[in-house]
N, C-alpha and C positions, 0 to 999 in steps of 0.2 A: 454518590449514593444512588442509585438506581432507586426507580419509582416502589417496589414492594419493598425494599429495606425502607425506603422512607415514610411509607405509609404504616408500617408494622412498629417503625419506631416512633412515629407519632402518636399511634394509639396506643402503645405501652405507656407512654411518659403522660398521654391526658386521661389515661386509666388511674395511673397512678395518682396524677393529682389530686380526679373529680373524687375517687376512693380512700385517699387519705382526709382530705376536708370531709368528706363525706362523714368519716368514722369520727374524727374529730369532734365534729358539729353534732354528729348523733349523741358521741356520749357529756360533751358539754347541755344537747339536750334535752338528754334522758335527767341530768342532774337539775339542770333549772324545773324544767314540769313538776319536780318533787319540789321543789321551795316557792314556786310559783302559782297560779292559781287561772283556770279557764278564763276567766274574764280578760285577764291581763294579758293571752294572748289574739283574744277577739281584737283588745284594745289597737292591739298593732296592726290586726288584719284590717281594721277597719281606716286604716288611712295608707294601706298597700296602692290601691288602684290609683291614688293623688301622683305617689311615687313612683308608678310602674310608666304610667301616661306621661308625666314629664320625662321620663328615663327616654323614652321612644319619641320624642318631641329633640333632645339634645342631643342624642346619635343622627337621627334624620334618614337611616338607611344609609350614611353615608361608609361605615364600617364595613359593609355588604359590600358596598360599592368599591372600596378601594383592593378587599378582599379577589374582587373580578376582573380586575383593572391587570393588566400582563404588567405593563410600564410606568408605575407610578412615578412622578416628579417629588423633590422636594418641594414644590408648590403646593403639590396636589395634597401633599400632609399635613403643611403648615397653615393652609388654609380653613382645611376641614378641622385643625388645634383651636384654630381661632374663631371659631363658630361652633365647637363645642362650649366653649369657654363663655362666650356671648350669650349663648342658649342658657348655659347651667344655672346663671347669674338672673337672668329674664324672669327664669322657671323659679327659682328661691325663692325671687321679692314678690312673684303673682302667689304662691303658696303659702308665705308669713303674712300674708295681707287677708289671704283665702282662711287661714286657720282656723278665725273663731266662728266665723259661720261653718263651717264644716263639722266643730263642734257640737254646734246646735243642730243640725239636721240630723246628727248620730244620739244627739242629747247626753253627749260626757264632752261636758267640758274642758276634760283633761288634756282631750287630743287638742287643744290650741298649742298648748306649748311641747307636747311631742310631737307636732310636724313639724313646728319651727328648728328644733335641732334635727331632726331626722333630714329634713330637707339639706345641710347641711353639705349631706354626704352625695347628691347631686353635682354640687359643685365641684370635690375633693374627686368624684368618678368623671367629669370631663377630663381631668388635667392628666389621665394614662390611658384615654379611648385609643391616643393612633401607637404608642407603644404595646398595646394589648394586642391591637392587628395586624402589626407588624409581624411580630410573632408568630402569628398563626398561620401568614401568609407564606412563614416559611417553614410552617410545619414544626417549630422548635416550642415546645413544652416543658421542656427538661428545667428553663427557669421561670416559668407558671409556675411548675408543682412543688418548687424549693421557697416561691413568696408564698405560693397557698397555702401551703404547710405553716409556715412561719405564724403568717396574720392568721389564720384561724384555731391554733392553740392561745396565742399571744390576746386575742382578741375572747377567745372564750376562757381563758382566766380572766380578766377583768370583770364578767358578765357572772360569772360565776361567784366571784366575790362581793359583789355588787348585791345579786340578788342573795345572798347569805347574811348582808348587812341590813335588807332589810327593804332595797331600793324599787324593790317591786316592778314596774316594767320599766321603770327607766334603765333597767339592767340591760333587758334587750334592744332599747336605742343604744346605749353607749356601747352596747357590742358593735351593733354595726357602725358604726361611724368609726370607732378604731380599726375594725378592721377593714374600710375601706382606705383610710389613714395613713396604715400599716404598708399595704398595698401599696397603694402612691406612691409614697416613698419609697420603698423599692426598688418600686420600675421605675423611678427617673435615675435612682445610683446605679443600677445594672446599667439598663437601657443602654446605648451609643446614640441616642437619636436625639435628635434636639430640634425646634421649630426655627427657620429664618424665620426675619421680618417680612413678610410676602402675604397679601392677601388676595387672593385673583377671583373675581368674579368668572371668569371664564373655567378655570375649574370645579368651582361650586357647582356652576348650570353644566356642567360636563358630567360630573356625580352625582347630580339628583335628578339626571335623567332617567338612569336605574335605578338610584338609592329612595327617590320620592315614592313611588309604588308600594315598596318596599315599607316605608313609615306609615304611609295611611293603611294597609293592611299591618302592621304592625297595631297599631294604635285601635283598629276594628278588634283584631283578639285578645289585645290583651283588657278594654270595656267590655268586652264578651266577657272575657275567663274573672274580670272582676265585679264585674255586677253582680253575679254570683253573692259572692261577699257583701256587698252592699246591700243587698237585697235581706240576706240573711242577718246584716247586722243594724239593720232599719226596723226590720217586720219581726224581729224575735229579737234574743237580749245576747249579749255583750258572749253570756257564756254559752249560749249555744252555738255563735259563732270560733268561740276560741276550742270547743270539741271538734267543730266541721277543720277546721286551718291545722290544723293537731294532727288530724288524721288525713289529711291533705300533702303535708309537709314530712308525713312517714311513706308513703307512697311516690311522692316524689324522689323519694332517695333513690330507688332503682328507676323508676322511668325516666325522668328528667335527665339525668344526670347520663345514663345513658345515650339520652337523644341530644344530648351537650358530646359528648364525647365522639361519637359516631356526626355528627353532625359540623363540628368544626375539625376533623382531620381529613373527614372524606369530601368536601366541599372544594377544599385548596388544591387535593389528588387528581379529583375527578377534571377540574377545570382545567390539569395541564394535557387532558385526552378527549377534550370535549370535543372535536375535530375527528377521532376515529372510531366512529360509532358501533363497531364489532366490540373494539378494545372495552369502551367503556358501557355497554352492555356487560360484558361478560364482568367486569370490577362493579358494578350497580348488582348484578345478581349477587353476586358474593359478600357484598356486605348487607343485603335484606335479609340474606339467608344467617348469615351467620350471627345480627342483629335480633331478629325476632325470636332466635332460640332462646337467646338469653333474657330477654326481655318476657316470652312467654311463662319462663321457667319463674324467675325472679317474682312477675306482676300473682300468677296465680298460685306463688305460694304463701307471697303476701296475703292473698286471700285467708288462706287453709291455716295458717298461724297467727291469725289477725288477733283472737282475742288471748292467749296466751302469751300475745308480743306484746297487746297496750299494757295489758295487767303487771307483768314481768319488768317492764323498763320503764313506766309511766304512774301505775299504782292503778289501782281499784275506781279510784275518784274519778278516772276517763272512760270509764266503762262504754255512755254513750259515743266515745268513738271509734269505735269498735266494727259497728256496722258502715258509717261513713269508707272507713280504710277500705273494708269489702268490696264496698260500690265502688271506688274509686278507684280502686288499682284494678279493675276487669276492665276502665275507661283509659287508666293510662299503660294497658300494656299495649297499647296500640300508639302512643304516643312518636316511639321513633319510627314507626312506618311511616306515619304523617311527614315527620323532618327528612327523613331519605328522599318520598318523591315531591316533596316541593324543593329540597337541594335539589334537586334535575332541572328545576323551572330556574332555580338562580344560573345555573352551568349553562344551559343555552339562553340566556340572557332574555329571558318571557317574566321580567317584572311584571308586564301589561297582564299576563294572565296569572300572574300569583298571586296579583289587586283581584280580580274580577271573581277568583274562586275566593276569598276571603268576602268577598262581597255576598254573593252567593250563599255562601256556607249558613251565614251571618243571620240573613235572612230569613230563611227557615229555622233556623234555631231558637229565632228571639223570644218565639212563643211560650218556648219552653222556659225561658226566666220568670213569667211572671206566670205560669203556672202554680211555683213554687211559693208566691205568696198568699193563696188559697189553699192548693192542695197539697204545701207541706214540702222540706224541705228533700227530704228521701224519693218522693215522685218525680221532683223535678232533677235528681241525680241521676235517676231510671231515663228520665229523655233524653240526655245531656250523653248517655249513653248508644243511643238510637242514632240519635244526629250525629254522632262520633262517627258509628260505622259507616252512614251516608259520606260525609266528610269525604272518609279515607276511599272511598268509591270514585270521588271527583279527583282525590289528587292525584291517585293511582292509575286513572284514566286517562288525563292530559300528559303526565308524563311519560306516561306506558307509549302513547303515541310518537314520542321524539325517536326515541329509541327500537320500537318494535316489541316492547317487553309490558305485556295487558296487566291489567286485575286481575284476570282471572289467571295469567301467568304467573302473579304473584303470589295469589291465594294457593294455586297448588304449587309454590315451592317453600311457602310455608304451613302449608297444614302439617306433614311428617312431624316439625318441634311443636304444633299444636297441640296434634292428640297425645305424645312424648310428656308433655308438660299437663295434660289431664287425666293421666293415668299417674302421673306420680305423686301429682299432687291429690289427688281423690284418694287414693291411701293416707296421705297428709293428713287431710282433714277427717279422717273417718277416726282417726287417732286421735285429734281432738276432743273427738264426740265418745267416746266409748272407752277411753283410759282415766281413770281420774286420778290425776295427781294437780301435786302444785304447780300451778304456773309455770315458774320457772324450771320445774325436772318435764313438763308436759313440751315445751318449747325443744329442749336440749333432745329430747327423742326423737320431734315431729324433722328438726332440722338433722338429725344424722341420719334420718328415714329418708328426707329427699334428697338428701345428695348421696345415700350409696344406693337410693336408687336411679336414681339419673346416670351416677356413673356407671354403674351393672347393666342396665337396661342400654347404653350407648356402647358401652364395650363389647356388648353380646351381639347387635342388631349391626356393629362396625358404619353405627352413623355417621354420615360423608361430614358434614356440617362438625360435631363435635372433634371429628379425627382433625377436620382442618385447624380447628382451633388449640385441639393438643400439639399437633406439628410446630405450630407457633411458637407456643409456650417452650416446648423442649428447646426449640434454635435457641430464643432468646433468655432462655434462663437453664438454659444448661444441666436438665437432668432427665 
C-alpha cells in the first residue's frame, strides 16, 4: 500500500470511528441531560483532573515513544505492559486513599465513593495501552472503530438505563467503566499481541528518553486545562460547573475529536518522511490546509447555532450554557493547529522543546486562572482565549523552523477557509437572531443554510482545499 492510500485509509477508518462514538455518545447524551440534572454532571467534572493526571502518570509518554521508535523489540512492549500495569495499581490505591479528602475540599462527600470506582477504570485502561499502539503504529483502525462502536452503544445503554432507574450519576461512572471494560476485552481477543515475561530496564531508560518530556508536559496541560474546573468547582457550586463541562463537552465533539483523528494518522505518516524535508513539508501543508477548513467551518458554526442546539437537544434548563459553547468553540477551532505543529516537534524527535514550550505557554497563562475566581468565570474564558492565540504563535514558530514552513505561512494558507467559514456562518447566525421559530425547525434551517452554503460557495469559487477533499471521498466511496 503505498504512503497516500495508507494515509487516506487511515483517516477514513479514524473518521469513522471518532464519528460514530461520536454520534453515539452524543445522542446517548442528549438522552441522559434530559433525566439528569447540572449538578450531577459538575459532580463528575470535578474529580476529571484526579483521573486525567494519573492517566498521564501510567502512560508516562511511553505510547509516544514507542509510536517513534522505527524497531520496536518485544522487550520493548512487554516492559512498557508491565509498567503500565505497575503505574495503574500505584495510582488506584494513592486515589481510594485520596478520596475522602478530596471530597471535603470540593464539600460533596459523594465524590469518595465515585473516585473509588471510577478509579477503577485506570487499571482496566493499562491492560490495552501497547495493543491501542500497536495499531496505530500501523495505521490500522478498521478494528478501533468496530470495538468503539460496540462499547459505546453497549456501554451507553447501560447508562441510559441506569439513569432512567433513577441512579443519578452513578449512571455516568458505570458507563465509563464498562465501556472501558468493553474495550479491554476486545483488544485482548482481537489483538495477536501478548506480553513475554521480560522486563528491561534498559528499555525503559531508552523510552523515557523521549517519552519523559513528553509526561511532564503532558501533566503541565492537562493541570492547566483542569484547573479550570477546579477552580470553578471550589469557588462557585456543583451546577455552575456541570453548565460550563455541558457546554465544554458539546464543543469538543468537533475540535477534539478532530485533533484525535488528524493527530494520530498523520503522526505515524509523517514520521515515515521525516528524513525528506521537501516530501514532508509539502504532506504538513496539506493536512493544515485541509484540517483547519473543517475545523473553521465546524467550530464557528458551533457558534452561530449554539443556543438553538442546547435548547433543541439538552432542554431549556441549560440555557446558561449556551454562551460558555460560544466562548469555547472560537478557543477550540484552533485546537488542531496546536496538535499538527507540535506532531512536527514529536517527528523530529525535539521532546526537549515540546517540554519547554509547555513550560512557557503555562506560564504566562497561569494568571488567567485565578483571574476567574474574582472576575468571574466568562472573563477568565476570554483570556484563555488570548493566551490560546499566543500559544499557537510559539508552536507554529519552532516547527515552522524544522521545515521551512512559518506562521505566518501558515496563517496565510489558512485564512481562504477562514473568512469561507465567516461569511457562512454570519448568515447562520443572523438567522438565529431574526427568524423566530422553535428551536428545533430554527436549528434544521440554520444547518441546511451552512452547508448549501459552504457547498455553493466552494463549488463556484473551485476551492483547492474542498476539491481535494471531494477527490477523496469520490475514490473511496465511489460516487
Amino acid at each position: 500500500m503505498s504512503l497516500k492510500q495508507k494515509t487516506v485509509t487511515g483517516l477514513i477508518w479514524s473518521f469513522i470511528e471518532n464519528f460514530s462514538s461520536i454520534g453515539i455518545s452524543f445522542i446517548v447524551g442528549i438522552i441522559l441531560a434530559r433525566l439528569l440534572s447540572p449538578k450531577e454532571y459538575g459532580l463528575l467534572g470535578m474529580i476529571t483532573i484526579f483521573i486525567s493526571i494519573s492517566q498521564s502518570f501510567i502512560d508516562s509518554g511511553f505510547s509516544q515513544a514507542l509510536l517513534r521508535k522505527q524497531n520496536c523489540t518485544p522487550e520493548d512492549y512487554s516492559t512498557v505492559f508491565y509498567f503500565n500495569i505497575i503505574a495503574s495499581v500505584s495510582f488506584y490505591f494513592l486515589l481510594f486513599f485520596c478520596a475522602g479528602y478530596i471530597g471535603l475540599f470540593f464539600h460533596e462527600p459523594m465524590l469518595k465513593d465515585l473516585i473509588r470506582v471510577l478509579g477503577l477504570g485506570l487499571i482496566i485502561n493499562s491492560l490495552t495501552l501497547i495493543q491501542s499502539t500497536q495499531l496505530i503504529k500501523r495505521v490500522n483502525f478498521k478494528l478501533q472503530t468496530k470495538i468503539s462502536i460496540v462499547s459505546s452503544i453497549l456501554s451507553g445503554m447501560i447508562s441510559i438505563l441506569m439513569a432512567y432507574s433513577g441512579w443519578g450519576v452513578w449512571s455516568l461512572v458505570v458507563s465509563a467503566i464498562s465501556r472501558y471494560l468493553i474495550s479491554s476485552l476486545s483488544l485482548w481477543f482481537w489483538s495477536n499481541w501478548r506480553p513475554i515475561w521480560c522486563f528491561s530496564i534498559y528499555s525503559l531508560k531508552e523510552l523515557f528518553t523521549f517519552g519523559g518530556n513528553l509526561l511532564v508536559s503532558g501533566l503541565i496541560d492537562i493541570i492547566y486545562r483542569n484547573v479550570l474546573t477546579l477552580i470553578i468547582g471550589r469557588y462557585y457550586s456543583a451546577a455552575e460547573l456541570g453548565y460550563y463541562t455541558r457546554a465544554d463537552q458539546f464543543q469538543a465533539l468537533p475540535s477534539s475529536n478532530l485533533q484525535t483523528i488528524i493527530g494520530r494518522v498523520s503522526l505515524p505518516i509523517l514520521l515515515t518522511i521525516q528524513d525528506d524535508i521537501p516530501r514532508l513539508k509539502e504532506a504538513y501543508k496539506k493536512i493544515i490546509k485541509g484540517t483547519m477548513f473543517f475545523s473553521f467551518m465546524l467550530m464557528l458554526g458551533m457558534v452561530a447555532i449554539a443556543r438553538p442546539l442546547v435548547f433543541t437537544l439538552i432542554g431549556e434548563k441549560w440555557e446558561p450554557s449556551v454562551i460558555y459553547l460560544q466562548m469555547l468553540s472560537l478557543i477550540g477551532m484552533f485546537y488542531p493547529l496546536h496538535a499538527i505543529n507540535l506532531n512536527m516537534l514529536q517527528v523530529q524527535g525535539r521532546s526537549d522543546l515540546f517540554l519547554k514550550l509547555e513550560i512557557v505557554k503555562k506560564i504566562v497563562a497561569s494568571p488567567v486562572l485565578f483571574v476567574g475566581i474574582f472576575l468571574g468565570i466568562k472573563t477568565m474564558v476570554l483570556g484563555l482565549f488570548i493566551v490560546n492565540i499566543f500559544g499557537l504563535y510559539l508552536n507554529s514558530y519552532w516547527s515552522g523552523q524544522m521545515i521551512r514552513y512559518s506562521f505566518w505561512d501558515q496563517l496565510k494558507d489558512i485564512t481562504p477557509s477562514f473568512l469561507l467559514a465567516i461569511i457562512v456562518n454570519s448568515v447562520v447566525f443572523l438567522e438565529g437572531i431574526f427568524i423566530p421559530l422553535r428551536p428545533e425547525l430554527l436549528l434544521m434551517i440554520q444547518l441546511s443554510t451552512g452547508l448549501i452554503l459552504t457547498i455553493g460557495l466552494c463549488e463556484f469559487f473551485n476551492y483547492k482545499d474542498y476539491i481535494f477533499i471531494k477527490d477523496i471521498a469520490k475514490i473511496n466511496f465511489k460516487f
